[in-house]
Backbone bond lengths (Angstrom), bond angles and torsions (degrees), N, CA, C in turn:
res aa  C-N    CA-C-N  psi(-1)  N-CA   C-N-CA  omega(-1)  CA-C   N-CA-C  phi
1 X - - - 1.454 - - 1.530 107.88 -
2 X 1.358 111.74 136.42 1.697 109.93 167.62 1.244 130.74 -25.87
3 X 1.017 145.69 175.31 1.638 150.05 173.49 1.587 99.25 -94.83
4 X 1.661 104.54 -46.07 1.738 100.69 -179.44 1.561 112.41 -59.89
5 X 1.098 130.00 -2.60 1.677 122.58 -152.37 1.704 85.07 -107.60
6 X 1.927 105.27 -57.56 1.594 80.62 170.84 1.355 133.30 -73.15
7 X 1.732 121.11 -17.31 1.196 100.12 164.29 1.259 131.51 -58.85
8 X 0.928 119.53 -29.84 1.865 142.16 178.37 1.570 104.37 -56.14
9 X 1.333 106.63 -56.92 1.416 110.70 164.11 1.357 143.44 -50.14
10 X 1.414 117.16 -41.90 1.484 159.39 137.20 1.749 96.16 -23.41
11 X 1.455 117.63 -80.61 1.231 115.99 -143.39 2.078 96.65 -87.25
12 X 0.937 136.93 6.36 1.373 173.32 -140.81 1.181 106.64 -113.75
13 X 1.579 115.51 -53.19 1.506 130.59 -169.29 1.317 119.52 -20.61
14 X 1.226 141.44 138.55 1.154 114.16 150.68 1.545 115.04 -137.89
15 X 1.269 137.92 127.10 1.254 133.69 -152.97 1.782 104.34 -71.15
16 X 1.684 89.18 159.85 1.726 86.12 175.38 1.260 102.91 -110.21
17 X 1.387 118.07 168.24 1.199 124.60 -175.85 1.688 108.32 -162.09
18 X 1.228 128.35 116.23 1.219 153.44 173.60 1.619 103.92 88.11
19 X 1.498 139.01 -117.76 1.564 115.92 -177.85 1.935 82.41 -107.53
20 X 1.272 135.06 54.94 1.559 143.24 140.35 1.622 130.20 -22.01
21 X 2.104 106.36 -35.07 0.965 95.15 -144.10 1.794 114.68 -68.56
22 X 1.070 128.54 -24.54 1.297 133.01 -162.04 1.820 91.01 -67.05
23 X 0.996 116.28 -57.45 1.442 141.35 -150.22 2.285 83.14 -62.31
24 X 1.597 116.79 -53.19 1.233 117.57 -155.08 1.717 74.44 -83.19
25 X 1.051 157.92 -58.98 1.335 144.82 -122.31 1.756 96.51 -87.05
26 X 1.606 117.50 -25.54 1.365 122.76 -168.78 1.514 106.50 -100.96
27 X 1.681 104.05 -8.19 1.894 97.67 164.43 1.160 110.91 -94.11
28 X 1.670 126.13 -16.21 1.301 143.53 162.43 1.406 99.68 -44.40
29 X 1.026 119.55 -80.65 1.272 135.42 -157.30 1.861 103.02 -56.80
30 X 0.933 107.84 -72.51 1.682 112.07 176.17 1.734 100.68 -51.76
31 X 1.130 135.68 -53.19 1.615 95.58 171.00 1.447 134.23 -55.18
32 X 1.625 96.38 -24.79 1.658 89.05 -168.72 1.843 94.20 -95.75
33 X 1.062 117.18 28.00 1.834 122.11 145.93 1.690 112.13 -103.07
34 X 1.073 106.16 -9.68 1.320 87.53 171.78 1.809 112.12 127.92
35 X 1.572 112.97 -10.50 1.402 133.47 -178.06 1.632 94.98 -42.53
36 X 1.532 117.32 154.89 1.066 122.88 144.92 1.414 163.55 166.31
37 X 1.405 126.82 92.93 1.122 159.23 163.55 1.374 106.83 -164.17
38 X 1.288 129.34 52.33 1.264 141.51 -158.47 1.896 106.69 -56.09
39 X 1.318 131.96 -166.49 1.322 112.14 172.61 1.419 88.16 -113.52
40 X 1.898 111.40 -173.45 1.527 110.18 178.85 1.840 97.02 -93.77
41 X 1.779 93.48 171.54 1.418 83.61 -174.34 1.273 135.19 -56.85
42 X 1.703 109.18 -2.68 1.579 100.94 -167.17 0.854 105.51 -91.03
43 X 1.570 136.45 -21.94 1.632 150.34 -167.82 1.619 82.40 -74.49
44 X 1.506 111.92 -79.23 1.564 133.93 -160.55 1.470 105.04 -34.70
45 X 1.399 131.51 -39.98 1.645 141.82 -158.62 1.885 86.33 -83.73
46 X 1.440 130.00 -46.14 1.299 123.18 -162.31 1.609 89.46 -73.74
47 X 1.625 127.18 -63.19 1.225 121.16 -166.95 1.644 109.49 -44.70
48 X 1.263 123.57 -33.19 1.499 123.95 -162.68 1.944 110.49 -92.14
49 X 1.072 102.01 8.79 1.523 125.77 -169.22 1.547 128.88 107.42
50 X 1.017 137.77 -14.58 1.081 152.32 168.45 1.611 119.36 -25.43
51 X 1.604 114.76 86.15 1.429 97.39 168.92 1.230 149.43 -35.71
52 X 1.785 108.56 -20.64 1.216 126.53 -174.70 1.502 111.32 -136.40
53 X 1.023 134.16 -179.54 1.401 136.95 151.20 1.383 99.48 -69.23
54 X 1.567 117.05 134.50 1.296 140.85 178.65 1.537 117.83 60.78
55 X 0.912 110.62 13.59 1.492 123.40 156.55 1.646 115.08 -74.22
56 X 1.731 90.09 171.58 1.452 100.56 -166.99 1.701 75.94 -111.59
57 X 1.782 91.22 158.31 1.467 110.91 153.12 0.943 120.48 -55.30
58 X 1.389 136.14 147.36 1.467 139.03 156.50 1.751 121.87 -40.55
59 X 1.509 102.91 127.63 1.122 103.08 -174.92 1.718 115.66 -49.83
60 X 0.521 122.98 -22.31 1.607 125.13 -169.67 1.492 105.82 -91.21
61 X 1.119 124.10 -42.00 1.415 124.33 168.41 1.834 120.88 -54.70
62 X 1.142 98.37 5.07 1.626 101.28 173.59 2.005 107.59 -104.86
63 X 1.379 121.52 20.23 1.025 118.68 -160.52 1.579 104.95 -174.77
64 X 1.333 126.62 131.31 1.584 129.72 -175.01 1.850 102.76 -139.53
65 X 1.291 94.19 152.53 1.569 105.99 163.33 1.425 104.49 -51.11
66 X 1.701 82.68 152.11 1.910 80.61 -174.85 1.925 107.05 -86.32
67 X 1.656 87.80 151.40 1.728 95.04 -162.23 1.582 112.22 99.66
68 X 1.684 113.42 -4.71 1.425 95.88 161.35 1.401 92.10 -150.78
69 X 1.756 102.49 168.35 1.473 119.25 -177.43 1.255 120.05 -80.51
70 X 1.270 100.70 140.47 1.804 96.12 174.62 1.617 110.39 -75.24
71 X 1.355 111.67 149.25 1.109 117.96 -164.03 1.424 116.46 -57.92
72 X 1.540 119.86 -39.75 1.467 133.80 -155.93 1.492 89.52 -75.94
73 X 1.822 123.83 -29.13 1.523 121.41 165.95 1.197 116.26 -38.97
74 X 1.493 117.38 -62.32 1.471 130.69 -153.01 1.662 98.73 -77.84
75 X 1.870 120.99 -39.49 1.175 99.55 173.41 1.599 137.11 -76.47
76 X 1.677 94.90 -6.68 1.541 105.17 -168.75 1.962 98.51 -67.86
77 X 1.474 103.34 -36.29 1.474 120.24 -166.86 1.496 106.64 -63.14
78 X 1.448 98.78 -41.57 1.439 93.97 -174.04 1.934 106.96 -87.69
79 X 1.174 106.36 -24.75 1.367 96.41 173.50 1.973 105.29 -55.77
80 X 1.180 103.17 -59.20 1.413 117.24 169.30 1.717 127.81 -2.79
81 X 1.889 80.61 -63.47 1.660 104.24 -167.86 1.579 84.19 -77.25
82 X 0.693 141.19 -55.49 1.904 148.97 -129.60 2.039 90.71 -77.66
83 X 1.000 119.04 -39.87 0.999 132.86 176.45 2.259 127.33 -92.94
84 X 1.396 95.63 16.16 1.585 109.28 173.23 1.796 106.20 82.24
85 X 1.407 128.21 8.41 1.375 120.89 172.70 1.624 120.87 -115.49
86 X 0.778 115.27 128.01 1.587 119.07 166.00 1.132 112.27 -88.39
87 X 1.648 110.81 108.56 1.808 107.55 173.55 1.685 99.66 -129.61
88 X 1.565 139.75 163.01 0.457 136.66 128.83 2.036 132.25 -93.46
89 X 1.416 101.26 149.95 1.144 119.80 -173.73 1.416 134.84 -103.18
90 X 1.049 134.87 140.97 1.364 134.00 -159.01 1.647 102.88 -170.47
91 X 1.830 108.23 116.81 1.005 131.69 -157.13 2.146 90.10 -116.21
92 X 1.009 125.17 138.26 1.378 119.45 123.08 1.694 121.56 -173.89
93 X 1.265 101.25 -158.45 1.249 95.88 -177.20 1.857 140.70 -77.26
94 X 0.978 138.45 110.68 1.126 134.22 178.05 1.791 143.27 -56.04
95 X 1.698 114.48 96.86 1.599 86.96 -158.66 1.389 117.35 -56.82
96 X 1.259 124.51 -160.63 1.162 120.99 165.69 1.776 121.30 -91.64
97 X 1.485 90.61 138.36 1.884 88.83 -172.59 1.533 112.39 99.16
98 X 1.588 107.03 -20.33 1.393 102.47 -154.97 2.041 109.52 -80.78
99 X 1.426 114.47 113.35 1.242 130.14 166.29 2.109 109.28 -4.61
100 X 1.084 103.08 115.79 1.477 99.94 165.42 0.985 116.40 -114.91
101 X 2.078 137.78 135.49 1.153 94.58 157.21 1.859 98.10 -142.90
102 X 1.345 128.67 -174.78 1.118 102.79 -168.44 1.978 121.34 -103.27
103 X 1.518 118.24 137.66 1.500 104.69 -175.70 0.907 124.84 -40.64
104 X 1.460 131.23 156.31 1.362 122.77 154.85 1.544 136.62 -46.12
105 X 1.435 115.25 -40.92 0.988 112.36 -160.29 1.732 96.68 -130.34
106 X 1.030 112.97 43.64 1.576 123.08 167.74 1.768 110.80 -167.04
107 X 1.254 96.82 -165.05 1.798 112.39 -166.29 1.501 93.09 -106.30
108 X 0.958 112.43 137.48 1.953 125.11 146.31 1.264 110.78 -103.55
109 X 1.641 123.34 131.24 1.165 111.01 173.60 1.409 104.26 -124.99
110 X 1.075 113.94 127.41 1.846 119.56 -170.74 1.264 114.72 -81.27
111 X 1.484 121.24 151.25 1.629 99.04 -166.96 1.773 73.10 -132.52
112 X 1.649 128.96 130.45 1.314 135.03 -154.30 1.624 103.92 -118.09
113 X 0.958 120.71 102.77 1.643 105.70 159.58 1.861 108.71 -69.18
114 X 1.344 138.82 -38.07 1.152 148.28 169.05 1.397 134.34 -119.44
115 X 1.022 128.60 126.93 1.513 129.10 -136.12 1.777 104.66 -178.01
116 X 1.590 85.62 160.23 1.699 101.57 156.70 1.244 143.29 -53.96
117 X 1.296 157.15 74.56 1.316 165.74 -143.02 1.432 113.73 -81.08
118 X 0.908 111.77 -53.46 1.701 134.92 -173.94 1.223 104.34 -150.44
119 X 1.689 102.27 -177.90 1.277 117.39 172.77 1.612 117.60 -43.10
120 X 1.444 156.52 101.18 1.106 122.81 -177.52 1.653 130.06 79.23
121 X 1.724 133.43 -18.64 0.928 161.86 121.02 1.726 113.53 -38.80
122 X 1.257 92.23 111.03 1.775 83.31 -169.82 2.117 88.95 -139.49
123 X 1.507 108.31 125.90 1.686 102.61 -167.84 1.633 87.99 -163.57
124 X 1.407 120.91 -179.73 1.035 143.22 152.46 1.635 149.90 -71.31
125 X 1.278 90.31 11.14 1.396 101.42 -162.90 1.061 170.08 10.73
126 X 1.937 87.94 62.67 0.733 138.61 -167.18 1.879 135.68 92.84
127 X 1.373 100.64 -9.99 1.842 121.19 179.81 1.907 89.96 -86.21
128 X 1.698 89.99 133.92 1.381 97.78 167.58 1.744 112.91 -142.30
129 X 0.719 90.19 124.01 2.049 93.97 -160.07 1.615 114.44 -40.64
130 X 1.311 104.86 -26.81 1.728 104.47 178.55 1.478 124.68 -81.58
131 X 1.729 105.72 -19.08 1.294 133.18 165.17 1.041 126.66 -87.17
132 X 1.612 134.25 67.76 1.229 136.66 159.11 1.613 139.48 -9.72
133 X 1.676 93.17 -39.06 1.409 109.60 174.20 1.623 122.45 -66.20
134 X 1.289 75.25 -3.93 2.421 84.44 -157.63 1.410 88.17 -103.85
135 X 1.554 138.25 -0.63 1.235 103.21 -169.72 1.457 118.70 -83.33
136 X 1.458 127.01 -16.65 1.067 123.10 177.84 1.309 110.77 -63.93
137 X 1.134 131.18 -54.00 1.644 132.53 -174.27 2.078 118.84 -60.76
138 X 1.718 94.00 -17.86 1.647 97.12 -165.90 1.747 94.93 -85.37
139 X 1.144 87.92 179.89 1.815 126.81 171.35 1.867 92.85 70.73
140 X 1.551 105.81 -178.12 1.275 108.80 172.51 1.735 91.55 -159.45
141 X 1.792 94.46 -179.29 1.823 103.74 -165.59 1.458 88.03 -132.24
142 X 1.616 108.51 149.78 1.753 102.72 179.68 1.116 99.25 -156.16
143 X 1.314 143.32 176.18 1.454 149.49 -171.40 1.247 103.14 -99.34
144 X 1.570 156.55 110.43 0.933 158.55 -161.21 2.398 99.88 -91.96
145 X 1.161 101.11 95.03 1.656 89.41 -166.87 1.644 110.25 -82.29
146 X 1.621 103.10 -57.11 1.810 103.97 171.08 1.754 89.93 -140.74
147 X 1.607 84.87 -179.58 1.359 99.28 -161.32 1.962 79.56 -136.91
148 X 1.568 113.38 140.04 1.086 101.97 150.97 1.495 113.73 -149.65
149 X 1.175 119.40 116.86 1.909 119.56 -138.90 1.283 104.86 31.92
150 X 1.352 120.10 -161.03 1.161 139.36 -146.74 1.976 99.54 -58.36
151 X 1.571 116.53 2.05 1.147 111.17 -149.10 1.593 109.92 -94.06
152 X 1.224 150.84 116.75 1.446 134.88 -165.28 1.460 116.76 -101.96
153 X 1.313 126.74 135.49 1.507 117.60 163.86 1.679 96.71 -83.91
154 X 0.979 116.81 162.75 1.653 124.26 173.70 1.559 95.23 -146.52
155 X 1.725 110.19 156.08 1.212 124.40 151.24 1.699 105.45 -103.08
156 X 0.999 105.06 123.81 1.753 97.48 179.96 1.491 103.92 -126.28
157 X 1.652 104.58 141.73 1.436 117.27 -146.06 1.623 96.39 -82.81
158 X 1.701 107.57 -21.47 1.748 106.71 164.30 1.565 134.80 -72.21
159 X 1.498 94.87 -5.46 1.792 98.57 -173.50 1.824 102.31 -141.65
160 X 1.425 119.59 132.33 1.348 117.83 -159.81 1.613 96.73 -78.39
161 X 1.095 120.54 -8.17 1.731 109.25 -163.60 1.683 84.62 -113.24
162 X 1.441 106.16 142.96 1.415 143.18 163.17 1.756 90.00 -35.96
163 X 1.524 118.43 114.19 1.704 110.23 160.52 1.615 124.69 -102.84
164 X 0.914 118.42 159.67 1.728 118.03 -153.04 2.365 85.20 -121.41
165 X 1.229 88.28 110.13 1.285 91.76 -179.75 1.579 113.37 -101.75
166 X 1.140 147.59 120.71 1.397 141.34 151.22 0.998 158.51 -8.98
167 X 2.033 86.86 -42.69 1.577 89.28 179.72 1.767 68.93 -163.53
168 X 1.526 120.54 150.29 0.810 158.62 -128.79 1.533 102.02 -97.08
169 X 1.382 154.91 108.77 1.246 142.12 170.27 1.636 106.63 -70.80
170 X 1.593 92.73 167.60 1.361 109.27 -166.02 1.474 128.80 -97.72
171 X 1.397 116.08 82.17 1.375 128.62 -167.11 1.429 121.69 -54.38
172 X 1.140 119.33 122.81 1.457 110.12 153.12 1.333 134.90 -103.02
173 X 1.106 115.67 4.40 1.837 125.63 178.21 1.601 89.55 -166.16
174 X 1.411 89.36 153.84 1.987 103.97 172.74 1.854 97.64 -153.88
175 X 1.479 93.62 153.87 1.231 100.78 -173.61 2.427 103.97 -128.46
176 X 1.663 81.33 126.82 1.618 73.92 -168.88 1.332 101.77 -117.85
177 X 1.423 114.78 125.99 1.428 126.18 175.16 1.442 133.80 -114.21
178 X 1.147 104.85 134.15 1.936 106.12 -149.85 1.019 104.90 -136.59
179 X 1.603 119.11 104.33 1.810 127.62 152.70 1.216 101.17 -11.71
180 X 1.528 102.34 127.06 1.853 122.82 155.48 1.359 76.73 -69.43
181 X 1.570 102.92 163.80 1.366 112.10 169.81 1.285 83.44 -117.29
182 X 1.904 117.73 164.28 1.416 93.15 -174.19 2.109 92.52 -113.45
183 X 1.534 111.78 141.42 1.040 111.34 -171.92 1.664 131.02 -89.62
184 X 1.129 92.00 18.27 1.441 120.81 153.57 1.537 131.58 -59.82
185 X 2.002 95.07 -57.75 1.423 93.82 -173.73 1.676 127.12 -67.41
């Protein structure tokens, strides 16, 4: 991938803060397409579903019967338009194992039940499937930048610099967003 796409990405950042991350990884992503006067994350997390400021969307809103859109689609689009970009959106589910890697000419944003933590620290963060109580606090969302074998760049909404992961965390939904081009020009 270019150097401009991660710088673009890079300067885009936007930190997460409380369960934020889906909400910061998808304002990430729409600036570095071109979004702009975007809102801050606490506004941005309610527009994108967010019961609260700094909340995550509802789990279910990342995924629809087939023949309709998942919701977090329709709001990412309209956050999109509201802010000077035309992207379309496309949310769903990920099997397991299944190869990710990111478009050319848009954002993937990975939504992780298992993943990189830190340097070398690799966990769930904190969600554990037998524990009901943990699910609000587990999984995380990240910008998927290149892939090279098993190896991942990520933008992660907890650390401002682009992280270079090893081996690939374990997705269960991804969300891919793609410049309208406009057919005018």
């Amino acid at each position: 991938m270019a150097r401009t796409i991660i710088d673009t990405l890079k300067s885009a950042w936007v930190r997460n803060q409380g369960g934020a991350c889906t909400s910061a990884a998808v304002l990430a992503g729409l600036g570095a397409l071109g979004a702009s006067g975007l809102p801050d994350l606490g506004e941005g997390s309610v527009l994108l579903g967010a019961g609260a400021e700094f909340g995550a969307p509802p789990l279910l809103d990342y995924v629809s019967w087939p023949g309709r859109r998942a919701p977090l689609d329709m709001r990412i689009e309209s956050l999109a338009t509201a802010h000077g970009l035309r992207v379309r959106s496309s949310s769903s589910v990920v099997p397991p194992g299944w190869p990710l890697h990111p478009p050319v000419d848009g954002i993937l944003v990975v939504h992780l039940a298992y993943g990189q933590e830190g340097a070398g620290r690799y966990g769930t963060w904190g969600w554990h499937p037998l524990r009901p109580a943990t699910y609000s606090p587990g999984g995380h969302s990240v910008v998927l930048i290149e892939t090279h074998g098993p190896e991942w760049l990520v933008l992660d909404p907890n650390l401002p610099e682009p992280q270079r992961w090893p081996r690939p965390g374990w997705a269960t939904a991804r969300t891919l967003i793609l410049r309208i081009q406009d057919p005018r020009i």
